[in-house]
C-alpha positions in Angstrom: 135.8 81.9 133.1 134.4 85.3 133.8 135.4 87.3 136.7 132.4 88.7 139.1 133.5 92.2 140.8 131.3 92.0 144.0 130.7 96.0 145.5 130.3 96.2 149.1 128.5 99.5 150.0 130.7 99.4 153.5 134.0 99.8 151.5 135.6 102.3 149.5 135.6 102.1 146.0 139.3 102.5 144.7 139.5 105.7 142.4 139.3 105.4 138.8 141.8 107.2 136.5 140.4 109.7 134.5 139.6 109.0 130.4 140.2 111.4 127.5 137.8 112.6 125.4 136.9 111.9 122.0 137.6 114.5 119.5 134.9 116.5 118.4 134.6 118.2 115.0 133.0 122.0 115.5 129.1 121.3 113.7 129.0 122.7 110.6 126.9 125.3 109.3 124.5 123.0 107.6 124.2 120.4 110.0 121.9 117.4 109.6 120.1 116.2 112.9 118.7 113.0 113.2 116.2 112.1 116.3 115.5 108.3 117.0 112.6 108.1 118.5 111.5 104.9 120.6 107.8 104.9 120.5 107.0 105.4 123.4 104.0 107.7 124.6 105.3 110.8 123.6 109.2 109.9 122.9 108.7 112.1 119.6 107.7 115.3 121.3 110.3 114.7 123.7 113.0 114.5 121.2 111.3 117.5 119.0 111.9 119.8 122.3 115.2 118.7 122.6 115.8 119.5 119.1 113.9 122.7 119.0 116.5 123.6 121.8 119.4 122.5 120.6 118.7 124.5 117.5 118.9 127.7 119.3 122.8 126.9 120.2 123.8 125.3 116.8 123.5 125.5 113.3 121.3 123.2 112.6 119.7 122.8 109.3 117.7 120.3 109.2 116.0 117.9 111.6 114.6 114.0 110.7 112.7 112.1 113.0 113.6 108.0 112.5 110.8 105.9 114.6 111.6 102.8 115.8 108.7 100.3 116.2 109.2 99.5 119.6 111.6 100.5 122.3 112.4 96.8 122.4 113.8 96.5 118.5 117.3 97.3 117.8 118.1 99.4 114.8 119.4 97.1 112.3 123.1 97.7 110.9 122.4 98.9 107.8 119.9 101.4 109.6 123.1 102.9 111.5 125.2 102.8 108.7 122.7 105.3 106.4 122.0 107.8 109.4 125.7 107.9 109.9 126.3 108.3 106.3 123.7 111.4 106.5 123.7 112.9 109.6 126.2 115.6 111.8 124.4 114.8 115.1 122.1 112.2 115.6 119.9 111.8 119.1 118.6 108.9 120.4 116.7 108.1 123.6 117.7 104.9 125.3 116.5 103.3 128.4 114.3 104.7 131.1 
């Protein structure tokens, strides 16, 4: 059976310990970005500004845009396992 933490705004919370970071690899020289775009109403330019940015502080190569059909569809497995295969950094905008 699952256990249901209830949060009462009138209490404390008790403290959390603190987590480590991942390691981080420096980005190469030739990094590959890829952007994963939602489609939503102007998700792609969005991400292209981020990129555009991001470009000024790293050495970023080149830049792909993946498009998703809908915010609502997952990328399948396979989908994950190629970008990861190909890609330094890949961006992707989730929720709203």
């Amino acid at each position: 059976m699952a256990t249901i933490t209830v949060l009462r705004p009138d209490e404390q919370p008790q403290p959390v310990g603190s987590v480590p970071y991942a390691e981080r690899s420096p980005v190469p020289e030739d990094a590959h970005l890829i952007l994963i775009e939602n489609g939503k109403p102007r998700a792609r330019d969005l991400m292209r500004y981020v990129a555009e940015k991001l470009s000024d502080r790293y050495p970023i190569a080149t830049i792909a845009v993946f498009s998703k059909a809908s915010a609502a569809k997952p990328i399948e497995p396979e989908e994950a396992k190629e970008m990861a295969a190909r890609a330094h950094l890949v961006i992707t905008g989730v929720g709203d």
